[in-house]
PDB file of the backbone (N, CA, C, O) and the ligand in Angstrom, with CONECT records:
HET     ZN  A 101       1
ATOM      1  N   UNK A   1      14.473   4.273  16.059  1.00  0.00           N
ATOM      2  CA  UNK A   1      13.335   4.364  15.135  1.00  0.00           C
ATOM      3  C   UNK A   1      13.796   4.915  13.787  1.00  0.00           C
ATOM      4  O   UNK A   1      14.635   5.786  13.553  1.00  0.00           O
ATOM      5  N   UNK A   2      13.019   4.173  12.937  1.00  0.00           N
ATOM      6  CA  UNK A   2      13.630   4.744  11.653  1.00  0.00           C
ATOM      7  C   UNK A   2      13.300   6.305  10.638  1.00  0.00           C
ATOM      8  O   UNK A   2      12.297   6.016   9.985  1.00  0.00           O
ATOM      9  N   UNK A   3      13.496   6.976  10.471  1.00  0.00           N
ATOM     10  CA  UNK A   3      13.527   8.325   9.893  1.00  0.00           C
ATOM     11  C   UNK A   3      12.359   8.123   8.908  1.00  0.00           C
ATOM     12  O   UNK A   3      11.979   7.002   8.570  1.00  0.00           O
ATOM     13  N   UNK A   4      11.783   9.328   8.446  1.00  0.00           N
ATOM     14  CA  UNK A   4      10.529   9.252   7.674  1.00  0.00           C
ATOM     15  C   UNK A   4      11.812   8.676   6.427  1.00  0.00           C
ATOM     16  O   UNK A   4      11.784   7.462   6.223  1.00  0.00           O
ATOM     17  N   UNK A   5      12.651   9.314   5.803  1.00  0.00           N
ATOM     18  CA  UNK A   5      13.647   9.057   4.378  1.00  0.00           C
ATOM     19  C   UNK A   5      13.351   7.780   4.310  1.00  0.00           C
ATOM     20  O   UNK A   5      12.823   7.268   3.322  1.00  0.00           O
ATOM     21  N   UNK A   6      13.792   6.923   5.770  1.00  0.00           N
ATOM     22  CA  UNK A   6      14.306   5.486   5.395  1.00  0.00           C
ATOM     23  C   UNK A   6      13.296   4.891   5.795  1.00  0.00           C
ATOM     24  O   UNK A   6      13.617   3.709   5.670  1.00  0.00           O
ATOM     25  N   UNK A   7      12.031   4.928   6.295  1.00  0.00           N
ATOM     26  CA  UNK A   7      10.878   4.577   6.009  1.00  0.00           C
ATOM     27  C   UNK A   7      10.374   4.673   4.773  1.00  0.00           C
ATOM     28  O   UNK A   7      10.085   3.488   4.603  1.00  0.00           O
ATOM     29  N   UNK A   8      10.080   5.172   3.860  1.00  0.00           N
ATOM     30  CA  UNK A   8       9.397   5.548   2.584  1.00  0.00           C
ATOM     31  C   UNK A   8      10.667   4.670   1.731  1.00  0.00           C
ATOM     32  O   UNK A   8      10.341   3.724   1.015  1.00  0.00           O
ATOM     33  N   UNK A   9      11.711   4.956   1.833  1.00  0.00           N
ATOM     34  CA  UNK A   9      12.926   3.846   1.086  1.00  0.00           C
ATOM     35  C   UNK A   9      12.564   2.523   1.195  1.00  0.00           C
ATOM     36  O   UNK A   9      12.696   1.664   0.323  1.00  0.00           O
ATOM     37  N   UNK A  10      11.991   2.360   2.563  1.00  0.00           N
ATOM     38  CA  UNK A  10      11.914   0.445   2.308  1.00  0.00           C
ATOM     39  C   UNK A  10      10.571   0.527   1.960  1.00  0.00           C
ATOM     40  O   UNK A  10      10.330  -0.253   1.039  1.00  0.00           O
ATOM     41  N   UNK A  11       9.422   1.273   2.394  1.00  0.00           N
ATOM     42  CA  UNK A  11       7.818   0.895   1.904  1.00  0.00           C
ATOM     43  C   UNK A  11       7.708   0.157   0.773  1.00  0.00           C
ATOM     44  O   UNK A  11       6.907  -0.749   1.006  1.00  0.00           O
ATOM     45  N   UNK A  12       8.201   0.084  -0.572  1.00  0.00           N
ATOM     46  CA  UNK A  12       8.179  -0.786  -1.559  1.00  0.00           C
ATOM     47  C   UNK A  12       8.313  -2.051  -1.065  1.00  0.00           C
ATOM     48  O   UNK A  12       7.269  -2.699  -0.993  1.00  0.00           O
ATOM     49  N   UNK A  13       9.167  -2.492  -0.762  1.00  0.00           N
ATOM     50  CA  UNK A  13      10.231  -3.848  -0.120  1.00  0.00           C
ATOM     51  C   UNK A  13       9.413  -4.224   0.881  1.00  0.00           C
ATOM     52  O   UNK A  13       9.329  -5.418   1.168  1.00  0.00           O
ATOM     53  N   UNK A  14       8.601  -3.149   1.643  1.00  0.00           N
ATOM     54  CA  UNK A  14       7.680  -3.926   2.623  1.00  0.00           C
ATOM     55  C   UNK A  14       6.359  -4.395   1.868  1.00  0.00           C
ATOM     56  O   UNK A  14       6.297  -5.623   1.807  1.00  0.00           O
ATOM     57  N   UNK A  15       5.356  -3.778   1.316  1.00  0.00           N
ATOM     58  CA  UNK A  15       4.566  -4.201   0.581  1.00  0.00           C
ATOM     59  C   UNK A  15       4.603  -5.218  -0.207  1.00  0.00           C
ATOM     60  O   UNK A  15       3.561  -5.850  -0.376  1.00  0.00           O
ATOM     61  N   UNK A  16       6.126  -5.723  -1.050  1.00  0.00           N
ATOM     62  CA  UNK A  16       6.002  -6.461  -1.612  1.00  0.00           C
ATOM     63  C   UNK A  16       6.732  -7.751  -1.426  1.00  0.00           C
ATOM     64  O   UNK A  16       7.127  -8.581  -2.245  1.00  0.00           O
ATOM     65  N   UNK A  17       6.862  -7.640   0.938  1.00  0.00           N
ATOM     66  CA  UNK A  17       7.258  -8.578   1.533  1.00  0.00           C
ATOM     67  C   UNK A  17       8.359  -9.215   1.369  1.00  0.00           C
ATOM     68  O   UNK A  17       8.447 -10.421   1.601  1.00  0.00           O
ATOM     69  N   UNK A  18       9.618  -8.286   0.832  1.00  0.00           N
ATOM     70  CA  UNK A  18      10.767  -8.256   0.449  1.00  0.00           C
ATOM     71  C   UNK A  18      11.378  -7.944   1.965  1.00  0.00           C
ATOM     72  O   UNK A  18      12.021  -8.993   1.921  1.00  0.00           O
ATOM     73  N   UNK A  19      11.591  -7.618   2.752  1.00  0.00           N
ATOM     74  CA  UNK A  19      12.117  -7.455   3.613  1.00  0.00           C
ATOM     75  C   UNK A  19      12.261  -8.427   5.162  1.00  0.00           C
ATOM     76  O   UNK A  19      11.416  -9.101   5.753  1.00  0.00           O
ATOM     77  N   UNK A  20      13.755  -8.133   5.478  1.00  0.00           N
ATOM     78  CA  UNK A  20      13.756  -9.573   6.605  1.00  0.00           C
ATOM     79  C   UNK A  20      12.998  -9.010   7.711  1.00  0.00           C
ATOM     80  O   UNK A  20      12.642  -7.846   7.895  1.00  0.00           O
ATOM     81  N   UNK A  21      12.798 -10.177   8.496  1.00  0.00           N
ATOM     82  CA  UNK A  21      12.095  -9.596   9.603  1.00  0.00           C
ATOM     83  C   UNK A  21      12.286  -8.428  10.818  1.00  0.00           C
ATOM     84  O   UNK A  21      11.418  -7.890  11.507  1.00  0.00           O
ATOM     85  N   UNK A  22      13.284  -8.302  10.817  1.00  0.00           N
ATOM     86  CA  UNK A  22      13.768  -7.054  11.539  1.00  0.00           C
ATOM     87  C   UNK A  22      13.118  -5.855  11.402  1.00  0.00           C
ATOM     88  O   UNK A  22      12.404  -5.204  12.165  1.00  0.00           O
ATOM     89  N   UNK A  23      13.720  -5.598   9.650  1.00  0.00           N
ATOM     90  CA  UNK A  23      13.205  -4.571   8.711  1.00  0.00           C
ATOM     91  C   UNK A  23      12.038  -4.317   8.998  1.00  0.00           C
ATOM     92  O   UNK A  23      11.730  -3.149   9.235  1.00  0.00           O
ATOM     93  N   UNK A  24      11.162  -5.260   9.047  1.00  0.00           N
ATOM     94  CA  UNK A  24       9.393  -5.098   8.978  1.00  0.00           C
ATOM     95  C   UNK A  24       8.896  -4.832  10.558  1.00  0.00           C
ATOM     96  O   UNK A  24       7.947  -4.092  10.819  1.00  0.00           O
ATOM     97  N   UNK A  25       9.583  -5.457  11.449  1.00  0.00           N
ATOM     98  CA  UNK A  25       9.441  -4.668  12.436  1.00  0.00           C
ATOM     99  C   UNK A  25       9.440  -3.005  13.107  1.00  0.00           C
ATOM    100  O   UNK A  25       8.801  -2.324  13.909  1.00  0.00           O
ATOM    101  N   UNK A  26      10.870  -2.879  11.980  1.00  0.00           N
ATOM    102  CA  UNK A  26      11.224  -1.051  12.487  1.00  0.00           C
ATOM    103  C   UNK A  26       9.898  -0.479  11.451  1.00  0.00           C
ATOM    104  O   UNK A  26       9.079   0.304  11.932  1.00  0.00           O
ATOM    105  N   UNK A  27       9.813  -0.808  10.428  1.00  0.00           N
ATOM    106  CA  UNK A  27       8.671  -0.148   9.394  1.00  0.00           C
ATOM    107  C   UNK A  27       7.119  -0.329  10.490  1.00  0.00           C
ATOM    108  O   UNK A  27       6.141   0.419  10.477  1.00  0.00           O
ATOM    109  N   UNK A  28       7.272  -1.194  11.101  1.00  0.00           N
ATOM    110  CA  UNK A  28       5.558  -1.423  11.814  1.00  0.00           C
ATOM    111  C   UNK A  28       5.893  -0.316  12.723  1.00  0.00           C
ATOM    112  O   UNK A  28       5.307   0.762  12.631  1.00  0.00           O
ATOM    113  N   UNK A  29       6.816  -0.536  13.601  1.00  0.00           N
ATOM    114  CA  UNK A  29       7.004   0.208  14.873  1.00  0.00           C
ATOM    115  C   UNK A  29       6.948   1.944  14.007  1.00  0.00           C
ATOM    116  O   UNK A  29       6.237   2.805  14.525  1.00  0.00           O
ATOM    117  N   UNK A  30       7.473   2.164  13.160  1.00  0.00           N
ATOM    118  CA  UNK A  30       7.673   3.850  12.967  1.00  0.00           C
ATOM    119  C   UNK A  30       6.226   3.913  12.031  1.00  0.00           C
ATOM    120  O   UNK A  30       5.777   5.054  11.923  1.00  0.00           O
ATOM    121  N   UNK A  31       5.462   2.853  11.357  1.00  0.00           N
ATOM    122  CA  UNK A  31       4.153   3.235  10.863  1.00  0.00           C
ATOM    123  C   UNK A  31       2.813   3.396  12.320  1.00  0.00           C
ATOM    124  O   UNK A  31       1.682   3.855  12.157  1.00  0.00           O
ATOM    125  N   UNK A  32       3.436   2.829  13.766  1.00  0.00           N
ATOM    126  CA  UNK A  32       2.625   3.159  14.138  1.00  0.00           C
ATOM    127  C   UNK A  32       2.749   4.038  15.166  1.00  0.00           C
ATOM    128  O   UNK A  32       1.972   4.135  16.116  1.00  0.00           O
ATOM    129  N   UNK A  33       3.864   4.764  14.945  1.00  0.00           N
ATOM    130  CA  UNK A  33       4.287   6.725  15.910  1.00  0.00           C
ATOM    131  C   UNK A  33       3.855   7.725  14.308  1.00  0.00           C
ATOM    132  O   UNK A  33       3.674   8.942  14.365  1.00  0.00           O
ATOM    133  N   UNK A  34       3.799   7.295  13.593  1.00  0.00           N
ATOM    134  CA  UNK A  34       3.655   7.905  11.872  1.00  0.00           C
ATOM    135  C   UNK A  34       2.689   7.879  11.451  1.00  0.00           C
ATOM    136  O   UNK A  34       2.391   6.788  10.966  1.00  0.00           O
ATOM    137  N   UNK A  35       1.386   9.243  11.340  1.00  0.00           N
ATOM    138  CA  UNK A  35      -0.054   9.025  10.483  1.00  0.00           C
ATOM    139  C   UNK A  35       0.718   9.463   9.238  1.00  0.00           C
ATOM    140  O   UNK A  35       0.091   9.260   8.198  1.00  0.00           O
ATOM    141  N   UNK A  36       2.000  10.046   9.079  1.00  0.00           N
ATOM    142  CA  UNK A  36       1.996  10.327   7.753  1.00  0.00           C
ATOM    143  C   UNK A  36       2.856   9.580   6.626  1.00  0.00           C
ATOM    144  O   UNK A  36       2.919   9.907   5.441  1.00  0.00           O
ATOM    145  N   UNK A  37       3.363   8.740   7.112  1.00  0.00           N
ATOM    146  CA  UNK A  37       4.034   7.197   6.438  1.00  0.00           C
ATOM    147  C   UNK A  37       2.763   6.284   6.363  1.00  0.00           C
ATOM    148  O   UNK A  37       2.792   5.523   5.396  1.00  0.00           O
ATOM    149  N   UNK A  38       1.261   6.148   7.442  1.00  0.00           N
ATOM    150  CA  UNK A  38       1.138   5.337   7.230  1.00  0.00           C
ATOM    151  C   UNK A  38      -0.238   6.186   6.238  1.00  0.00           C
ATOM    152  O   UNK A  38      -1.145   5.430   5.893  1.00  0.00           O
ATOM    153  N   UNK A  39      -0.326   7.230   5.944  1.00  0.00           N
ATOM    154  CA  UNK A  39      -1.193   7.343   5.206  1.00  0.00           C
ATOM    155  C   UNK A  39      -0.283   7.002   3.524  1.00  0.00           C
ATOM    156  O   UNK A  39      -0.883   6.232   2.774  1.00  0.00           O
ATOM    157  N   UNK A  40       0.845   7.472   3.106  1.00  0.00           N
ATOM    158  CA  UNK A  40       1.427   7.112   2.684  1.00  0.00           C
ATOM    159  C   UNK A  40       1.588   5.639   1.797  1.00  0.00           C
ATOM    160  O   UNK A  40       1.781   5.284   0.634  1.00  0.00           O
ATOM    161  N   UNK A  41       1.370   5.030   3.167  1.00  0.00           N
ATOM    162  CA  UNK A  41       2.051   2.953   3.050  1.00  0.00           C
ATOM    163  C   UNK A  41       0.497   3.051   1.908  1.00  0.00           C
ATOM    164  O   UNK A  41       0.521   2.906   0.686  1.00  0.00           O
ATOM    165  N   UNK A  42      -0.524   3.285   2.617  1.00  0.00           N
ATOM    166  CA  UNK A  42      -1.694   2.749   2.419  1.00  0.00           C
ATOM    167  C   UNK A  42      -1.962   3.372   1.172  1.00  0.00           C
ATOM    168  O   UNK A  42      -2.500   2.522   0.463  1.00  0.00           O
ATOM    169  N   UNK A  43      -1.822   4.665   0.439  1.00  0.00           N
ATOM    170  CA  UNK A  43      -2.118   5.143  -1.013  1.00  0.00           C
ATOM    171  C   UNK A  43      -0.838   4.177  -1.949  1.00  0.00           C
ATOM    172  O   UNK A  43      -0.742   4.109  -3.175  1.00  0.00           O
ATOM    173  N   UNK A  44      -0.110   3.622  -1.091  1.00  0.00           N
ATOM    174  CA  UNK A  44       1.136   3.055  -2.248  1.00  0.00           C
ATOM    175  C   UNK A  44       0.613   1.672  -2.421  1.00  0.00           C
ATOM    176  O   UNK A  44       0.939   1.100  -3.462  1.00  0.00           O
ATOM    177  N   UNK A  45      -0.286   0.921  -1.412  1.00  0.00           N
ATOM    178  CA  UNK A  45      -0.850   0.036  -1.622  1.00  0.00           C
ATOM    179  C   UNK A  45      -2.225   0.366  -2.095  1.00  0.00           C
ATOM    180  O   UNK A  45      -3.104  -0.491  -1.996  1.00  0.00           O
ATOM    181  N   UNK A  46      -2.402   1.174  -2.443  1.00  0.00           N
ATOM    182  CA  UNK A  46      -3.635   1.461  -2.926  1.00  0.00           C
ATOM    183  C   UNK A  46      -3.289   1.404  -4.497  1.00  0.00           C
ATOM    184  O   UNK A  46      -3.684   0.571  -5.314  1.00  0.00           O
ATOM    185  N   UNK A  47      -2.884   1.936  -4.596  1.00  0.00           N
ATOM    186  CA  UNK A  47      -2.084   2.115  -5.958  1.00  0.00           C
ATOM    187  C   UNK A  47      -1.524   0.497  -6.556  1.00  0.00           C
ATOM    188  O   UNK A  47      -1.918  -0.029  -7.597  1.00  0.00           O
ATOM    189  N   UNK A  48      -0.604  -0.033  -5.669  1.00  0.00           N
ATOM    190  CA  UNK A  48      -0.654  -1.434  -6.411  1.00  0.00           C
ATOM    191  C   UNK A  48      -1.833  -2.177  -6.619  1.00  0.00           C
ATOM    192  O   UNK A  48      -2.131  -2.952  -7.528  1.00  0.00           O
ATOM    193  N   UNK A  49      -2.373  -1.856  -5.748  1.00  0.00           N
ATOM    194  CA  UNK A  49      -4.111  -2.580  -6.161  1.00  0.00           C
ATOM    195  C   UNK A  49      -4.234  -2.833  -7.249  1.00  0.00           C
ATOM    196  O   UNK A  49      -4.273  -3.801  -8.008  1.00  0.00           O
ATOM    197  N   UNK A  50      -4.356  -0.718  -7.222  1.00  0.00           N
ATOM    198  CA  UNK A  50      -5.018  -0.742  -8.999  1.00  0.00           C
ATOM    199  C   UNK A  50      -4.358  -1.157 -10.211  1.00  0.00           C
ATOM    200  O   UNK A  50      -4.876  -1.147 -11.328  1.00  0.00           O
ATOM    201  N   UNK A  51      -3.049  -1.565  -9.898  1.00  0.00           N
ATOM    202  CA  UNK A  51      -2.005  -1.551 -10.939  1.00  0.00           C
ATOM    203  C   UNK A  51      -2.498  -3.281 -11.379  1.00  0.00           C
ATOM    204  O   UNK A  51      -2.542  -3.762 -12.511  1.00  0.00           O
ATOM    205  N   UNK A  52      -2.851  -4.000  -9.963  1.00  0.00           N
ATOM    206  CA  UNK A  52      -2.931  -5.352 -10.330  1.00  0.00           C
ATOM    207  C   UNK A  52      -4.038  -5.319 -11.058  1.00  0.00           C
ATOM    208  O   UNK A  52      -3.898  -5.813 -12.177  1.00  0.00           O
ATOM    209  N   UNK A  53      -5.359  -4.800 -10.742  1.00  0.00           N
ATOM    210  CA  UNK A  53      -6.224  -4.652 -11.194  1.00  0.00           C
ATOM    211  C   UNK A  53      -6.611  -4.757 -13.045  1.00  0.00           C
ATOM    212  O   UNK A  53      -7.134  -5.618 -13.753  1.00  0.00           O
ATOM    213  N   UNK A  54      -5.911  -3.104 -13.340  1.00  0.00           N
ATOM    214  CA  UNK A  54      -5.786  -2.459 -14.675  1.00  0.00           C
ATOM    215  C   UNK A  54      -5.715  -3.602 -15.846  1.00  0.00           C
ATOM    216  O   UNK A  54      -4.766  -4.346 -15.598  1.00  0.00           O
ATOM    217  N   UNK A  55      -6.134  -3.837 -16.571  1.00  0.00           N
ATOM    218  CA  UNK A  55      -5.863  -4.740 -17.485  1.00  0.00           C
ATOM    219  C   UNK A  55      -5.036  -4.479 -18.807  1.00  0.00           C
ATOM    220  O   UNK A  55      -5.563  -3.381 -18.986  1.00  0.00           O
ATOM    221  N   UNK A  56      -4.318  -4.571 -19.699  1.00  0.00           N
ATOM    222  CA  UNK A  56      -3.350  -4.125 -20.327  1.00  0.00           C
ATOM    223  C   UNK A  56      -4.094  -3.687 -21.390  1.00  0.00           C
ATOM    224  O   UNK A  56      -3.664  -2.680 -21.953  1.00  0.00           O
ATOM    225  N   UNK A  57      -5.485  -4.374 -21.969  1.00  0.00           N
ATOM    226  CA  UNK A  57      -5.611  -3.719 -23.152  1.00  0.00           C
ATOM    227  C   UNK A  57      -6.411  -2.608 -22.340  1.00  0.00           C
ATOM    228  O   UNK A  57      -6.640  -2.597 -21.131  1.00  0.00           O
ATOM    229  N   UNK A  58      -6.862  -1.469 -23.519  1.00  0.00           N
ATOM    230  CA  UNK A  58      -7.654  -0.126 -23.028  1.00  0.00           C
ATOM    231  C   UNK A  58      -9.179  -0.933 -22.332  1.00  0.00           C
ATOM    232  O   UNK A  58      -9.869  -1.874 -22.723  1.00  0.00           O
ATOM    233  N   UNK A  59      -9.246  -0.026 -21.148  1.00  0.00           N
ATOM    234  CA  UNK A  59     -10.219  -0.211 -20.239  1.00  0.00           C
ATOM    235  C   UNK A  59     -11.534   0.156 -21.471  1.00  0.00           C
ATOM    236  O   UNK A  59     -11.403   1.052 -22.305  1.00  0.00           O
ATOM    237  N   UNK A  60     -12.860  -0.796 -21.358  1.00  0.00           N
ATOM    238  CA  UNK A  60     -14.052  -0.926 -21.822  1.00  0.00           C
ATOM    239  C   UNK A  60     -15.023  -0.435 -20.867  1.00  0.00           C
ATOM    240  O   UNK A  60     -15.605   0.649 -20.822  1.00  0.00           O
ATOM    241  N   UNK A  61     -15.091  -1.634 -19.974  1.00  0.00           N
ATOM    242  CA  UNK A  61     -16.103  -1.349 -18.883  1.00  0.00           C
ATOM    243  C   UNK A  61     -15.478  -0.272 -17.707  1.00  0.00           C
ATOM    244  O   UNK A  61     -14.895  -0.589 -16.670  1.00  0.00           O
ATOM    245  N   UNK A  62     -15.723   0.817 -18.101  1.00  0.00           N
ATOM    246  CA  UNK A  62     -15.481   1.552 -17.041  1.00  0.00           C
ATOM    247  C   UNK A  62     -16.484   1.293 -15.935  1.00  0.00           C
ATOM    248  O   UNK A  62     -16.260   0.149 -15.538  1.00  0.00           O
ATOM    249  N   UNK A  63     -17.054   1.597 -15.548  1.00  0.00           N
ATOM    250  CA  UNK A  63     -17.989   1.111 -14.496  1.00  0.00           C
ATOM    251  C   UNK A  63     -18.019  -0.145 -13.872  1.00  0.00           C
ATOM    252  O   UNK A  63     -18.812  -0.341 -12.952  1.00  0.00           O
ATOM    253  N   UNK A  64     -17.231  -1.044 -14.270  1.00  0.00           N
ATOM    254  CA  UNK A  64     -17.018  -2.356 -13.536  1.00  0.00           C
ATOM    255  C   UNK A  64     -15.569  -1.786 -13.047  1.00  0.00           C
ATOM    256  O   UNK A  64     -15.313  -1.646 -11.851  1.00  0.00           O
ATOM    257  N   UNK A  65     -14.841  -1.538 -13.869  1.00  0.00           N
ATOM    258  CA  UNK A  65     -13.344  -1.365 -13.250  1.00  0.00           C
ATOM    259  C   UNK A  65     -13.669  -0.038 -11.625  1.00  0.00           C
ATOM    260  O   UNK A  65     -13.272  -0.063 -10.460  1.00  0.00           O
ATOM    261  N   UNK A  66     -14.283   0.636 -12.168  1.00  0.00           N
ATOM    262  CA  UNK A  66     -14.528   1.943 -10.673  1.00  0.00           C
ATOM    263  C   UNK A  66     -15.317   0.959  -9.531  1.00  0.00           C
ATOM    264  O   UNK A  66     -15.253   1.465  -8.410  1.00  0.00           O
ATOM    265  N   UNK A  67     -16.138  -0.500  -9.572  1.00  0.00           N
ATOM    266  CA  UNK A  67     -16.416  -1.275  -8.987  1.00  0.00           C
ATOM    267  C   UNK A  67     -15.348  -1.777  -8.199  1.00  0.00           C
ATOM    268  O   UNK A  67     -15.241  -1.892  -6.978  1.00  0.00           O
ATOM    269  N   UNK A  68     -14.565  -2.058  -9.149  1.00  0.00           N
ATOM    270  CA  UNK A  68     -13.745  -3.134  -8.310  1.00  0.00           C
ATOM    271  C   UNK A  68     -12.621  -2.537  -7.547  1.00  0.00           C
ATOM    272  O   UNK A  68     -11.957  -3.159  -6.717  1.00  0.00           O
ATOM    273  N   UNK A  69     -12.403  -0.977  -7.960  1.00  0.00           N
ATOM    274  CA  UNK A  69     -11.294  -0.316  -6.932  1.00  0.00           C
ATOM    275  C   UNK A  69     -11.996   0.136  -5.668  1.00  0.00           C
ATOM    276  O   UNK A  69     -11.455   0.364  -4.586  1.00  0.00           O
ATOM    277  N   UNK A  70     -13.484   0.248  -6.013  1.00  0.00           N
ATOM    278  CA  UNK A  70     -14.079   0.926  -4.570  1.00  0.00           C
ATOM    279  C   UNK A  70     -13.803  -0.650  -3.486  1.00  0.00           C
ATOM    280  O   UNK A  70     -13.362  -0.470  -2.350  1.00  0.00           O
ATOM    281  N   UNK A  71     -14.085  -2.009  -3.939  1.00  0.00           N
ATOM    282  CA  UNK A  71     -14.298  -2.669  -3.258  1.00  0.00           C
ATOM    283  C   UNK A  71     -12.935  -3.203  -2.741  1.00  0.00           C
ATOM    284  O   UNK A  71     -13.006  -3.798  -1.666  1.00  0.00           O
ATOM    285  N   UNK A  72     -11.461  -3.078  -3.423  1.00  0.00           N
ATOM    286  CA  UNK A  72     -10.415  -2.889  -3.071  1.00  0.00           C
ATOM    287  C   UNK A  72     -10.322  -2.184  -1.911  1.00  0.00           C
ATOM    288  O   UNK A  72      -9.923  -2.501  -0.790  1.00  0.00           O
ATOM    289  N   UNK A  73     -10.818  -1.033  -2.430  1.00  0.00           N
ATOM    290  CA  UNK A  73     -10.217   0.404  -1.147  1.00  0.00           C
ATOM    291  C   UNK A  73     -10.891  -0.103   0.290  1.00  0.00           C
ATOM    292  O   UNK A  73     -10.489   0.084   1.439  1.00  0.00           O
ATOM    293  N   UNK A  74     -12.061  -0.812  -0.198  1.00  0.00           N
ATOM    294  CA  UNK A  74     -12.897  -0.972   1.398  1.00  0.00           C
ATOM    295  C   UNK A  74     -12.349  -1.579   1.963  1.00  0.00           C
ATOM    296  O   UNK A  74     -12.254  -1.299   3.158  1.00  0.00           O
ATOM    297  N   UNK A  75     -11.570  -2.934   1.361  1.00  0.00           N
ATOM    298  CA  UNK A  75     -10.908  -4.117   1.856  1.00  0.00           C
ATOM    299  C   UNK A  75      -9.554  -3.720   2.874  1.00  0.00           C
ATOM    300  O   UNK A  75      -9.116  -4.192   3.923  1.00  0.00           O
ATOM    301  N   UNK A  76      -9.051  -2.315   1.746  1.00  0.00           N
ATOM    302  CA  UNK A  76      -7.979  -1.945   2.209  1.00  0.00           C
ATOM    303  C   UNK A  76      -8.143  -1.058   3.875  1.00  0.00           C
ATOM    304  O   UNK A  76      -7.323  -1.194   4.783  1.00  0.00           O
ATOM    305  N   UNK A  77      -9.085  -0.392   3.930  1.00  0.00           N
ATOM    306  CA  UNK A  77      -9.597   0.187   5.215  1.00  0.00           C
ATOM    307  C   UNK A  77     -10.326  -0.731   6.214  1.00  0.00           C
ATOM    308  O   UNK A  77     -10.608  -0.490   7.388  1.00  0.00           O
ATOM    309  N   UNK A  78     -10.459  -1.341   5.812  1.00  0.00           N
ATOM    310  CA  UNK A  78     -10.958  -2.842   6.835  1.00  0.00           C
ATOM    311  C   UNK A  78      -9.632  -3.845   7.303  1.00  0.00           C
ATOM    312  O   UNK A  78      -9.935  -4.634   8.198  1.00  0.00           O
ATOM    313  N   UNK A  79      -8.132  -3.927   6.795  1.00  0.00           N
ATOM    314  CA  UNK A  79      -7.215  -4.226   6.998  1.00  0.00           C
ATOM    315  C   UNK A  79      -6.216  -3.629   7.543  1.00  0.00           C
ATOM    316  O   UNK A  79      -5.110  -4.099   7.811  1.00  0.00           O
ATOM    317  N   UNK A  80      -6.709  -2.336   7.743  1.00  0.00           N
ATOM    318  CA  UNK A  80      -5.419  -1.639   8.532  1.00  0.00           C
ATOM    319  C   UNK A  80      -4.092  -1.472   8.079  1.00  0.00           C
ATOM    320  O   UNK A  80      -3.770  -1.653   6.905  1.00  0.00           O
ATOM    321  N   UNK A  81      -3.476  -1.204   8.784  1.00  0.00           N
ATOM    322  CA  UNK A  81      -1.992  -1.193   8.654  1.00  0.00           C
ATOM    323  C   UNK A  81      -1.591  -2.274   7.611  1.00  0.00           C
ATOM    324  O   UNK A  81      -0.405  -2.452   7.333  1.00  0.00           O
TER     325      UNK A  81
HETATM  326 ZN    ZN A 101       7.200   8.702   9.075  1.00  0.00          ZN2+
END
């Protein structure tokens, strides 16, 4: 099983489905002996969300943008792992 270090080392590479299949296996298998990698996985994908989200010029509609991360986050807790 892989070490919290080298778990959190590949989490990027897994999220962004960079990794061979092996890899994504040991990351599933140690995210699911791990609440604290996988709380982890899930704020780092939380975070790319918002990154996709963000729009480059300065945010206007605030209140649409806090819309669309709540409905992200739900998506994201309805998807699990
Ligand atoms: Zn861990």
């Amino acid at each position: 099983m892989l070490t919290c270090k080298e778990q959190v080392a590949r989490s990027s590479d897994y999220l962004d489905g960079q990794l061979t299949f092996r890899e994504r296996l040991l990351v599933r298998h140690h995210l699911m002996f791990c609440p604290n990698c996988r709380r982890f996985i899930r704020q780092m994908r939380l975070m790319q969300a918002t990154l996709r989200i963000l729009p480059d010029d300065p945010v206007k509609d605030v209140d649409a943008l806090a819309q669309r991360l709540a409905a992200e986050r739900l998506k994201d807790q309805k998807g699990g792992e």
